[in-house]
C-alpha positions in Angstrom: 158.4 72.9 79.6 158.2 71.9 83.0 155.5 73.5 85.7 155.9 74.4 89.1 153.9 75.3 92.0 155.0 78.1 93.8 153.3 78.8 97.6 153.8 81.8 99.9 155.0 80.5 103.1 155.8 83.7 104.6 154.5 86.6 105.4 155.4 89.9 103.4 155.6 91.9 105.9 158.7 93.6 106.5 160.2 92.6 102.9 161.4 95.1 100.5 159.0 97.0 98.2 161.0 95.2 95.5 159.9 91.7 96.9 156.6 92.3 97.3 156.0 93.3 93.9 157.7 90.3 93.0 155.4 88.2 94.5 152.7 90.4 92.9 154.5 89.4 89.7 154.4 86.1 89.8 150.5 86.1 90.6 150.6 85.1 95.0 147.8 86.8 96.2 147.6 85.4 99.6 149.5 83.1 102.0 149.4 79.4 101.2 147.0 79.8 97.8 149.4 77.6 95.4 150.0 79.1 91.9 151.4 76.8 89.3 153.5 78.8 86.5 155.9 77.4 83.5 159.5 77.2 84.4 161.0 79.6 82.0 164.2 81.6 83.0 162.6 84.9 83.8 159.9 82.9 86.6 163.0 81.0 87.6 164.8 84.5 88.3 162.0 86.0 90.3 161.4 83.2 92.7 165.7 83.4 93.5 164.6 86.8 94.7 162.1 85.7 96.9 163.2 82.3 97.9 163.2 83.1 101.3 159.2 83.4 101.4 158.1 80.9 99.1 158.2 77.2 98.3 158.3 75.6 95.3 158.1 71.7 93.8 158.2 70.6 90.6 154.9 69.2 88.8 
């Protein structure tokens, strides 16, 4: 499977409580630490939710 690297480009301030444990989910502690994560449907899902505050690129 493919990997991707997903970054927190923006703050979670002000998001939903939904979204932030989203990006709890998917292991972002901070702003800007990259995580690198399999692309499986269910990671796929989550970062559509929080597209808005993170970036992603393929590996």
């Amino acid at each position: 499977m493919a990997k991707i690297r997903i970054t927190q480009i923006k703050s979670k301030i002000g998001s939903t409580e939904r979204q932030k444990r989203t990006l709890e989910a998917l292991g972002i502690k901070k702003l800007n630490n990259p995580v690198e994560l399999e692309a499986t449907p269910q990671i796929l899902g989550m970062i559509g939710k929080v597209r808005h505050l993170v970036k992603t690129e393929e590996i």
